[in-house]
PDB file of the backbone (N, CA, C, O) and the ligand in Angstrom, with CONECT records:
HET     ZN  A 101       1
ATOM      1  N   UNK A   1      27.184  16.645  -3.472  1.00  0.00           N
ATOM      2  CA  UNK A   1      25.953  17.392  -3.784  1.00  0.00           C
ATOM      3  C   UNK A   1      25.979  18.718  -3.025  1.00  0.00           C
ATOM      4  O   UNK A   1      26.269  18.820  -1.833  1.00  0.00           O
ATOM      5  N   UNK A   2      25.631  19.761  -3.870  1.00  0.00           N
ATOM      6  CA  UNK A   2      26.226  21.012  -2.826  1.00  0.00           C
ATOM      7  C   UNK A   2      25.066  21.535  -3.038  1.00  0.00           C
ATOM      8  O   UNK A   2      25.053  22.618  -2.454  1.00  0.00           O
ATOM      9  N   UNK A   3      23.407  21.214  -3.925  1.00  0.00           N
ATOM     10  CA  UNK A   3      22.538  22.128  -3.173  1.00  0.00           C
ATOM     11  C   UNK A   3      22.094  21.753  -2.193  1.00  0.00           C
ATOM     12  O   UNK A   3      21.842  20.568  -1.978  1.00  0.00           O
ATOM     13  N   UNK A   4      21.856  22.912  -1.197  1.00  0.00           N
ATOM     14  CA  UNK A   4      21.036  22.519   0.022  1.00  0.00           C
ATOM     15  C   UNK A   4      19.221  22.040  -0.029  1.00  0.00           C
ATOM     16  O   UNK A   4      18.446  21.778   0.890  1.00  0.00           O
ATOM     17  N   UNK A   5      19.041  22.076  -1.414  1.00  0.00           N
ATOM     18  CA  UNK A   5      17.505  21.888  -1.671  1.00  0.00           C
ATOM     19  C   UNK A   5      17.315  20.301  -2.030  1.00  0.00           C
ATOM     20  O   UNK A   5      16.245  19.706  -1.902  1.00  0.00           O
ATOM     21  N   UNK A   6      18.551  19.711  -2.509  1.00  0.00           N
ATOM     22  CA  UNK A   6      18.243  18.473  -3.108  1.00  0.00           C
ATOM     23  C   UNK A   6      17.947  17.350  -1.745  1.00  0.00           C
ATOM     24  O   UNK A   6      17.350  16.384  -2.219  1.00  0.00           O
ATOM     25  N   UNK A   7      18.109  17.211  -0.623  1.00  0.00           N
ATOM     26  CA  UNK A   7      17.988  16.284   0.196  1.00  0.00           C
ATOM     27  C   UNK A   7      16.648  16.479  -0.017  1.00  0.00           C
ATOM     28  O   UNK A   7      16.105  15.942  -0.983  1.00  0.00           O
ATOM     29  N   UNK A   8      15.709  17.543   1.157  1.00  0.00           N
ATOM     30  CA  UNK A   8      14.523  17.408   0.398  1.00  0.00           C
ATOM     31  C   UNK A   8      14.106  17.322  -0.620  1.00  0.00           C
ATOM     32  O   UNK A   8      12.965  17.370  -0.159  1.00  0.00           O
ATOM     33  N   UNK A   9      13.909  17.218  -1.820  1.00  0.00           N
ATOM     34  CA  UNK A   9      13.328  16.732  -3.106  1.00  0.00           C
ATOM     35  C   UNK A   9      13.407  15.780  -3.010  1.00  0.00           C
ATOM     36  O   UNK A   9      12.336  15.191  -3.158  1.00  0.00           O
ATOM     37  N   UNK A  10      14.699  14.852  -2.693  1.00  0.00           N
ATOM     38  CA  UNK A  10      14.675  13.772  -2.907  1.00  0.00           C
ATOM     39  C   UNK A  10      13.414  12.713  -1.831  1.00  0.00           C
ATOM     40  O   UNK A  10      12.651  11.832  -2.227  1.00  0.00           O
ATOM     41  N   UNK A  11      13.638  13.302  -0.278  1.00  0.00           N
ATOM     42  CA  UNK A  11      12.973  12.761  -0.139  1.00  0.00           C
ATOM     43  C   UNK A  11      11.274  13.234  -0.088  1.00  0.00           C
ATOM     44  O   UNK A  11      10.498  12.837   0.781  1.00  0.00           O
ATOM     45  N   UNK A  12      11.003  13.912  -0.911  1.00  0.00           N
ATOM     46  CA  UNK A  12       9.785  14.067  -0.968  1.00  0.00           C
ATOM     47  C   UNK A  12       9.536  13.217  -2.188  1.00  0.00           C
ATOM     48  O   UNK A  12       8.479  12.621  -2.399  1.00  0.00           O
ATOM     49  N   UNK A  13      10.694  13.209  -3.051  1.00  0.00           N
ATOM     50  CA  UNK A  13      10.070  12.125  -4.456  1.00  0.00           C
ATOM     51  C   UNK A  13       9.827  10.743  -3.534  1.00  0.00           C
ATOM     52  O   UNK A  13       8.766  10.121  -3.582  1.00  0.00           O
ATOM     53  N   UNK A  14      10.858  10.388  -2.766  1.00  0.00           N
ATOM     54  CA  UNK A  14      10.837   8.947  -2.216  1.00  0.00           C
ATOM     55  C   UNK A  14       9.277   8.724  -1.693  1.00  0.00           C
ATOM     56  O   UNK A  14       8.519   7.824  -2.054  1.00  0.00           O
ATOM     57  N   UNK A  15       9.041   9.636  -0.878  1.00  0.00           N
ATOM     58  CA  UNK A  15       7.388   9.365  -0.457  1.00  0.00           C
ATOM     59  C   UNK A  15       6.391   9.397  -1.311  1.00  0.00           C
ATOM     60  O   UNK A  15       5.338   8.761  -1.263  1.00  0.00           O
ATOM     61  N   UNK A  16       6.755  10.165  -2.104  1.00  0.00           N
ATOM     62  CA  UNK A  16       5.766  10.372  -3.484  1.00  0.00           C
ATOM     63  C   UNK A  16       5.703   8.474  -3.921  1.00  0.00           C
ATOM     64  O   UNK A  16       4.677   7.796  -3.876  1.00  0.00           O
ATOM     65  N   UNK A  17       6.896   8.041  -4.262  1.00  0.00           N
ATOM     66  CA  UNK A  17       6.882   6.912  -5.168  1.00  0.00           C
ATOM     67  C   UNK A  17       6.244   5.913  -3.811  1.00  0.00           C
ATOM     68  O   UNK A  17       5.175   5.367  -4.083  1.00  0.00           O
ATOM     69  N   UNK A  18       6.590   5.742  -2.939  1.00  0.00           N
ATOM     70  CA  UNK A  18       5.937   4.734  -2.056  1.00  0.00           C
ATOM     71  C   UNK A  18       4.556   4.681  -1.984  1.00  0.00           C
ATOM     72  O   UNK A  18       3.783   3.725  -1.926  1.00  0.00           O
ATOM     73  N   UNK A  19       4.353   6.090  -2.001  1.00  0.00           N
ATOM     74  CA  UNK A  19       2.800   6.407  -1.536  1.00  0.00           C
ATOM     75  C   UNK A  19       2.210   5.955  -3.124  1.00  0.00           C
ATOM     76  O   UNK A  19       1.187   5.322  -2.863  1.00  0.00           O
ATOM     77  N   UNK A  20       2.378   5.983  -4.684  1.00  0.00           N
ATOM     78  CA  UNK A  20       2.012   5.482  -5.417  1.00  0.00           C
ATOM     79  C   UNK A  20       1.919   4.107  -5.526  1.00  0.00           C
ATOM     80  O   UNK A  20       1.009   3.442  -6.022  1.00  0.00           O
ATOM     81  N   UNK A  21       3.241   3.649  -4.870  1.00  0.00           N
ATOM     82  CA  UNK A  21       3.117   1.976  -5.319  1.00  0.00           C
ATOM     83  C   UNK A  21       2.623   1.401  -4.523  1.00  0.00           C
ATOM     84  O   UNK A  21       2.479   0.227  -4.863  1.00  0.00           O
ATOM     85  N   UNK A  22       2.072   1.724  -3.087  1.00  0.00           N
ATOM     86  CA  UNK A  22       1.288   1.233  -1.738  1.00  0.00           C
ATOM     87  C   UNK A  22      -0.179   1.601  -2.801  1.00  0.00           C
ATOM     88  O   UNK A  22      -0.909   0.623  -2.637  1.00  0.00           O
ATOM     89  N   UNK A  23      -0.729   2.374  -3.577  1.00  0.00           N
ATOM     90  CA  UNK A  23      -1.889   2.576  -4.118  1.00  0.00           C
ATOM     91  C   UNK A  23      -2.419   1.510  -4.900  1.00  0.00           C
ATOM     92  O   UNK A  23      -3.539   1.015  -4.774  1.00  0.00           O
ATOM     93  N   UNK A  24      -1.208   1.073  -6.020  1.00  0.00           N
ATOM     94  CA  UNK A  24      -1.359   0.653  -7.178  1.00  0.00           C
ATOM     95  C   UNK A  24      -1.320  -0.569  -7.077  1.00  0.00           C
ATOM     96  O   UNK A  24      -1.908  -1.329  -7.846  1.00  0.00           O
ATOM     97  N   UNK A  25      -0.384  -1.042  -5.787  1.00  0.00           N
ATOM     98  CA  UNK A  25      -0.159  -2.424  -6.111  1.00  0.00           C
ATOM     99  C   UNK A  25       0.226  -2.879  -4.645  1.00  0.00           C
ATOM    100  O   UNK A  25       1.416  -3.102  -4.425  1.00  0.00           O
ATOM    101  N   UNK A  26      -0.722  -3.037  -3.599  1.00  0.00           N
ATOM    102  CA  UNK A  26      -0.861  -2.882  -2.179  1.00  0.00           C
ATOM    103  C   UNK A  26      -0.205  -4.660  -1.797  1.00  0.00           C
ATOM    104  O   UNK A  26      -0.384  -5.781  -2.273  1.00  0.00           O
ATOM    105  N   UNK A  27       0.609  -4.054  -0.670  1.00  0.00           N
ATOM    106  CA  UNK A  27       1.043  -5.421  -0.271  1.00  0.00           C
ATOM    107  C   UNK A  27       0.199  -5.961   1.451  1.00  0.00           C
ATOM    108  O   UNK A  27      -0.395  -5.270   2.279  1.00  0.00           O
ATOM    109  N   UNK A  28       0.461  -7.233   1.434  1.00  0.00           N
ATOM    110  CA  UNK A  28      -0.550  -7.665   3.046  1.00  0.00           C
ATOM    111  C   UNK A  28       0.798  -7.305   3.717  1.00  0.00           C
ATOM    112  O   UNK A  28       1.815  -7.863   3.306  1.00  0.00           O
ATOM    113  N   UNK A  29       0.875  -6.268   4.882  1.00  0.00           N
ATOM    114  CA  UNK A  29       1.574  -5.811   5.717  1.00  0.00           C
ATOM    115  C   UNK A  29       2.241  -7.271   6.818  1.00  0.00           C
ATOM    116  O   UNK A  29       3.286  -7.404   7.456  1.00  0.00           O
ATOM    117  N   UNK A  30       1.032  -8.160   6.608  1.00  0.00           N
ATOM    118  CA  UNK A  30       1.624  -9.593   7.788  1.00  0.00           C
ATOM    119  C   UNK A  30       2.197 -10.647   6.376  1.00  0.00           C
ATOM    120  O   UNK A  30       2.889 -11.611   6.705  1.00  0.00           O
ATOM    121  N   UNK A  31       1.965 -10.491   5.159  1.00  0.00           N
ATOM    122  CA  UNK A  31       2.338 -12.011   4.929  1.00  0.00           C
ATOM    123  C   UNK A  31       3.535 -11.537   3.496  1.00  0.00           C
ATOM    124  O   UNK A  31       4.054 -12.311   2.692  1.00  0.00           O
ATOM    125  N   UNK A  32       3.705  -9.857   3.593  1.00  0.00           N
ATOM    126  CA  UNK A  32       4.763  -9.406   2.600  1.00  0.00           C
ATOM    127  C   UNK A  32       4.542  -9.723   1.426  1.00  0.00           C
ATOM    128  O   UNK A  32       5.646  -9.694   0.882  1.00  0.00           O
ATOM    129  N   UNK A  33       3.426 -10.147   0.351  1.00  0.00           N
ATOM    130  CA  UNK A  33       2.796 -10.767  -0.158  1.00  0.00           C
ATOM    131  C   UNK A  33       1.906  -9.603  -0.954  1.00  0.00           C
ATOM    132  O   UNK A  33       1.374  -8.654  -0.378  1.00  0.00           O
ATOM    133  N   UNK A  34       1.849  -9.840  -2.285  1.00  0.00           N
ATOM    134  CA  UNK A  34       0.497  -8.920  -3.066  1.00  0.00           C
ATOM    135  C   UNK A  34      -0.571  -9.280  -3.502  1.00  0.00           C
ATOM    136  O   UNK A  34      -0.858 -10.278  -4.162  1.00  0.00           O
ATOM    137  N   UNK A  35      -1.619  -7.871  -2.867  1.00  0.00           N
ATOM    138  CA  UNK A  35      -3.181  -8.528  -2.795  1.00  0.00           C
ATOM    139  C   UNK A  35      -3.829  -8.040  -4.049  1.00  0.00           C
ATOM    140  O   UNK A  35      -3.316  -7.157  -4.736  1.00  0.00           O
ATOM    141  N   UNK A  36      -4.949  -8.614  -4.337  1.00  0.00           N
ATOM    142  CA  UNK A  36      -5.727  -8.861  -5.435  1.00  0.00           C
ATOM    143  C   UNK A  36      -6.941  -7.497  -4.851  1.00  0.00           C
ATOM    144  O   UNK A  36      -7.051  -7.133  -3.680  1.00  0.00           O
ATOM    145  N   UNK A  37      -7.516  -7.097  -5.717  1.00  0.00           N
ATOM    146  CA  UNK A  37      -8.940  -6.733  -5.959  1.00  0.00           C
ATOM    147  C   UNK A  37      -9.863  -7.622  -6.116  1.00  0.00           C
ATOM    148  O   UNK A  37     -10.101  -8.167  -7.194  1.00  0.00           O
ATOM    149  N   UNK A  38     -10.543  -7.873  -4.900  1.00  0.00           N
ATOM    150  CA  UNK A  38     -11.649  -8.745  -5.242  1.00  0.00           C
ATOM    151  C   UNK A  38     -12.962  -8.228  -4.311  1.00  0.00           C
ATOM    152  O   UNK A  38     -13.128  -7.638  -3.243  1.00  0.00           O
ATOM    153  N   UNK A  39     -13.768  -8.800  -5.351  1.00  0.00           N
ATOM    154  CA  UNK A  39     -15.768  -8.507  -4.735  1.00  0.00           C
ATOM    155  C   UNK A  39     -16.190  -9.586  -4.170  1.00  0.00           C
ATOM    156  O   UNK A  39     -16.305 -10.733  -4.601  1.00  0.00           O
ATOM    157  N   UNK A  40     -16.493  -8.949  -2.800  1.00  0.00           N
ATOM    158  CA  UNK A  40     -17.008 -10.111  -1.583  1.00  0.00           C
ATOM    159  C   UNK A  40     -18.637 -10.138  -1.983  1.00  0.00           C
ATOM    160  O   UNK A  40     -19.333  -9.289  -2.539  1.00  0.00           O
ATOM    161  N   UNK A  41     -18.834 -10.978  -1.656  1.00  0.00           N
ATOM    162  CA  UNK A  41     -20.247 -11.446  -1.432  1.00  0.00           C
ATOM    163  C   UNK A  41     -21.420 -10.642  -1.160  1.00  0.00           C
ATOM    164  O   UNK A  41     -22.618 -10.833  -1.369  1.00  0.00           O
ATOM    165  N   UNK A  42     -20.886  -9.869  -0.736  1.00  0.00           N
ATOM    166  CA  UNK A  42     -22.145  -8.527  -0.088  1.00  0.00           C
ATOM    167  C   UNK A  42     -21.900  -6.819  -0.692  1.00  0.00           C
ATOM    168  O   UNK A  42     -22.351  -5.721  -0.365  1.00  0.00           O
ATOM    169  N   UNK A  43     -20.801  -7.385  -1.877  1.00  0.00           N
ATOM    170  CA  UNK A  43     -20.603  -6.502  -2.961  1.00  0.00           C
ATOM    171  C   UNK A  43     -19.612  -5.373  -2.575  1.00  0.00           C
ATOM    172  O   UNK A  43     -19.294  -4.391  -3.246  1.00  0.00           O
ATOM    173  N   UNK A  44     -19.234  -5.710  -1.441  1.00  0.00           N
ATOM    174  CA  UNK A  44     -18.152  -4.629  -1.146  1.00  0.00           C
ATOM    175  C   UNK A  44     -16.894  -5.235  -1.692  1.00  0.00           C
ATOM    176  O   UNK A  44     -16.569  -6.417  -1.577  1.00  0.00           O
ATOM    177  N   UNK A  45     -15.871  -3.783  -2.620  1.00  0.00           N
ATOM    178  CA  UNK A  45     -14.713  -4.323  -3.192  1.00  0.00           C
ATOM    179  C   UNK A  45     -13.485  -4.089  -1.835  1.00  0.00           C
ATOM    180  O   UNK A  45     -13.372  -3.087  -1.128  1.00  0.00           O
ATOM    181  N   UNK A  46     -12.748  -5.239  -1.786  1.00  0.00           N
ATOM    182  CA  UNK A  46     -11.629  -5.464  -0.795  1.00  0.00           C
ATOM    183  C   UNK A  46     -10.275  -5.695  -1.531  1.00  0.00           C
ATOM    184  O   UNK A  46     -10.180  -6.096  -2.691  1.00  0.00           O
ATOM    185  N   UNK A  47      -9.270  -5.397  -0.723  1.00  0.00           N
ATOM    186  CA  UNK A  47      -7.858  -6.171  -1.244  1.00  0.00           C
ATOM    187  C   UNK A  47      -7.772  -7.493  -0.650  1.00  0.00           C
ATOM    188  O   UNK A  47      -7.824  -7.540   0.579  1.00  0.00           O
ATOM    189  N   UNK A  48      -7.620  -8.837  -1.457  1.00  0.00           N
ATOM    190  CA  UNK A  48      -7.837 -10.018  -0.766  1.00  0.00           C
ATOM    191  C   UNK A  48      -5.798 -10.453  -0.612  1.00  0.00           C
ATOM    192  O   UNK A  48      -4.939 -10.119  -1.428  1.00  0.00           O
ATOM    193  N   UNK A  49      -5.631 -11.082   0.412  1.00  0.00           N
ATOM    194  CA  UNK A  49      -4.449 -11.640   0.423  1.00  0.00           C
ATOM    195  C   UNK A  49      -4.707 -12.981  -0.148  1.00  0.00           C
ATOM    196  O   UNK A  49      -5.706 -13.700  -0.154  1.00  0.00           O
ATOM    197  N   UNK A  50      -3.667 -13.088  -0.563  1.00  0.00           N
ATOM    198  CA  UNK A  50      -3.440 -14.837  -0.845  1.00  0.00           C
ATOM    199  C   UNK A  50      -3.100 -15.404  -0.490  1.00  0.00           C
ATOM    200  O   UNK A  50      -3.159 -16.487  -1.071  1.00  0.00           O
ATOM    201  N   UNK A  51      -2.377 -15.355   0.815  1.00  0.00           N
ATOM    202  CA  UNK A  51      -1.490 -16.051   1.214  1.00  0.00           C
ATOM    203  C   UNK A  51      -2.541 -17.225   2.117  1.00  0.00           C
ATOM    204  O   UNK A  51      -3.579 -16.891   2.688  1.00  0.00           O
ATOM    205  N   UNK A  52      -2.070 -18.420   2.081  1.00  0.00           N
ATOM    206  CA  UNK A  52      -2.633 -19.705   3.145  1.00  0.00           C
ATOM    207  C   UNK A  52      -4.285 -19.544   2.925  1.00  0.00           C
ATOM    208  O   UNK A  52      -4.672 -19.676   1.764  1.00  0.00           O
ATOM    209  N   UNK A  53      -5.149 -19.306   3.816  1.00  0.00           N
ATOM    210  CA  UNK A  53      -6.639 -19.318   3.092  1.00  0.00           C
ATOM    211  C   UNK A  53      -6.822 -18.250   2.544  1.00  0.00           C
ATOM    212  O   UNK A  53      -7.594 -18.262   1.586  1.00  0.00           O
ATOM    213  N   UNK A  54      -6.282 -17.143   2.884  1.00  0.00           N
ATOM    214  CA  UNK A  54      -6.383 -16.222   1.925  1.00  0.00           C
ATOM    215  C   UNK A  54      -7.411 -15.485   3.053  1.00  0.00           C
ATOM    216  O   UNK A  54      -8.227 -16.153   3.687  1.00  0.00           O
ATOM    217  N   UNK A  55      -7.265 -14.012   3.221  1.00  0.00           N
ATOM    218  CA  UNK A  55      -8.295 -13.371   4.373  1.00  0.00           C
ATOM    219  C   UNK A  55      -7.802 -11.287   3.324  1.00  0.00           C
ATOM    220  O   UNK A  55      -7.029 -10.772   2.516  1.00  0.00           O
ATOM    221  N   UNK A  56      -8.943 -10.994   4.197  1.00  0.00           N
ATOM    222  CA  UNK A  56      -8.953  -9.496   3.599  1.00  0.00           C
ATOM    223  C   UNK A  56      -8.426  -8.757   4.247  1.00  0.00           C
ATOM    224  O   UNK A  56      -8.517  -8.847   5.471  1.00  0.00           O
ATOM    225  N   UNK A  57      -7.690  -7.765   3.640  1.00  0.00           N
ATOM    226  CA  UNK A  57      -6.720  -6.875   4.002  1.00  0.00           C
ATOM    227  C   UNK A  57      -7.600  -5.892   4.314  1.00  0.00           C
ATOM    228  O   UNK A  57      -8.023  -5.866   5.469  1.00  0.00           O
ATOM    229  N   UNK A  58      -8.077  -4.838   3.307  1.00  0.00           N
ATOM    230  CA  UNK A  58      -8.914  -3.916   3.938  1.00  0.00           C
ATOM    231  C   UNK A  58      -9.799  -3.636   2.941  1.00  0.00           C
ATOM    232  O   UNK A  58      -9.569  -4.284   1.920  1.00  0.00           O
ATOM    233  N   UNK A  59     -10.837  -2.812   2.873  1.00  0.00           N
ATOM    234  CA  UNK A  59     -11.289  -2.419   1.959  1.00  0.00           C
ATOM    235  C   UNK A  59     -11.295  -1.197   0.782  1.00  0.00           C
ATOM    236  O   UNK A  59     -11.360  -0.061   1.251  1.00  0.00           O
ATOM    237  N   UNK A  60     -11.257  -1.265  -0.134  1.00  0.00           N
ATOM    238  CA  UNK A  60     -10.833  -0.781  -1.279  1.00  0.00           C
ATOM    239  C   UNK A  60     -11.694   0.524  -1.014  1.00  0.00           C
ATOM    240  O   UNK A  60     -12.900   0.595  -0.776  1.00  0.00           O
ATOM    241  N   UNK A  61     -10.717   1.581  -1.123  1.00  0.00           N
ATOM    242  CA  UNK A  61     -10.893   3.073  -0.759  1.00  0.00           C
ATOM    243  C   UNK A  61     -10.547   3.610   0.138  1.00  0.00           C
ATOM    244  O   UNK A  61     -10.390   4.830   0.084  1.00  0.00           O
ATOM    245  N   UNK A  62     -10.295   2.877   1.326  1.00  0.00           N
ATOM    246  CA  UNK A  62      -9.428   2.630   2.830  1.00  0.00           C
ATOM    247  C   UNK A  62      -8.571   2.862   2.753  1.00  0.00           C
ATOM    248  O   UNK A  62      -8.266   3.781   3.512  1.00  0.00           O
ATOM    249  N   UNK A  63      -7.496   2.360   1.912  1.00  0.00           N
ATOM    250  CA  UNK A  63      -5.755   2.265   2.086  1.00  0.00           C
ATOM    251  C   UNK A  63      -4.816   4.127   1.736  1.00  0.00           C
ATOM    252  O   UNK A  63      -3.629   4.295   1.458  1.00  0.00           O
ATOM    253  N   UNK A  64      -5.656   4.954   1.862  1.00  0.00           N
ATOM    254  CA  UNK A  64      -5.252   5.902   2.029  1.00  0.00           C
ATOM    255  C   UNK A  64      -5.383   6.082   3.806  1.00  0.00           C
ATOM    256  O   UNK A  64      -4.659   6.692   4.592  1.00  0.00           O
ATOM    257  N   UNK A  65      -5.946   5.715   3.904  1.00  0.00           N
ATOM    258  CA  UNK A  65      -5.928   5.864   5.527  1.00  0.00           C
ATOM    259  C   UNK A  65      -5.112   4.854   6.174  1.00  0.00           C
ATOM    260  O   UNK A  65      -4.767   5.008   7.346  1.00  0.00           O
ATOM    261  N   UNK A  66      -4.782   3.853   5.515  1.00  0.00           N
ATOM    262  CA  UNK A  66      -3.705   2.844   6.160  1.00  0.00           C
ATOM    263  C   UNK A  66      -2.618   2.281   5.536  1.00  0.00           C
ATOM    264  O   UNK A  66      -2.569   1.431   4.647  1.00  0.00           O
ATOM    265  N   UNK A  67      -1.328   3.162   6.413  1.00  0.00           N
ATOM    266  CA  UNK A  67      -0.062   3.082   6.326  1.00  0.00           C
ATOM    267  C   UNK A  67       0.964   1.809   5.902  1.00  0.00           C
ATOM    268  O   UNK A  67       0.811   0.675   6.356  1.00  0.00           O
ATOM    269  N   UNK A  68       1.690   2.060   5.263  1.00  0.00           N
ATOM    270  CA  UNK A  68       2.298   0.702   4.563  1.00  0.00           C
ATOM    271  C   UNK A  68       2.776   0.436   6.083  1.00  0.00           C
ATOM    272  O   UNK A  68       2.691   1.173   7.065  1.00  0.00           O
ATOM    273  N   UNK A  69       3.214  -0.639   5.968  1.00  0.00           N
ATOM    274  CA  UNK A  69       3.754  -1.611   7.183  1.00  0.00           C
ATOM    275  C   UNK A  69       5.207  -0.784   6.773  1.00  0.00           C
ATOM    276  O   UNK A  69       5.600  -0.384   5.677  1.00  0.00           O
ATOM    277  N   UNK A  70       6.016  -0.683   8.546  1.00  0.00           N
ATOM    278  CA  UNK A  70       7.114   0.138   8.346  1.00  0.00           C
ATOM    279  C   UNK A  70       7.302   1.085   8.505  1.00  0.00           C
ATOM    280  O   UNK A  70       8.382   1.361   9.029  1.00  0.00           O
ATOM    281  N   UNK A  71       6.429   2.090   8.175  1.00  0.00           N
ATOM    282  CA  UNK A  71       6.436   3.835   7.885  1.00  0.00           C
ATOM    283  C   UNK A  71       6.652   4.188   9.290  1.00  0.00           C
ATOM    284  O   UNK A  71       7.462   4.977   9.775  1.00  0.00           O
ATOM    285  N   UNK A  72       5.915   3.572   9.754  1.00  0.00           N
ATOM    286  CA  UNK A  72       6.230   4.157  11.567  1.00  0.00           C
ATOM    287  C   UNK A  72       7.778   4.486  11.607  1.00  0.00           C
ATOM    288  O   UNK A  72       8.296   4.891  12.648  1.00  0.00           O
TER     289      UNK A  72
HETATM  290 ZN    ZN A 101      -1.968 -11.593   4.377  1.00  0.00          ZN2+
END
């Protein structure tokens, strides 16, 4: 590869695509596992894990503010 522009692109697509699929289809950072959209009881929408009893990840509108597991 001899342009000097393509490393970056590439990895700016790479973050691009992570940062979409952490949106679209959010995983529980402890159980590696994909969470659901679900409405708690007091009407706030959350990402629910499934895993074992099943507990909430965070709440839905949040996960721009919180980093896929890893990125560090
Ligand atoms: Zn979990």
């Amino acid at each position: 590869m001899t342009d000097p522009a393509a490393p970056g692109i590439a990895g700016a697509a790479q973050e691009t695509v992570r940062a979409v699929l952490w949106q679209v289809w959010p995983m529980c950072p402890e159980h590696r596992t994909g969470v659901r959209m679900d409405a708690r009881a007091d009407d706030r929408a959350v990402w629910w894990c499934r895993a074992g009893v099943g507990h909430e990840l965070v709440e839905v509108g949040e996960l721009a503010q919180t980093p896929p597991a890893g990125s560090a």
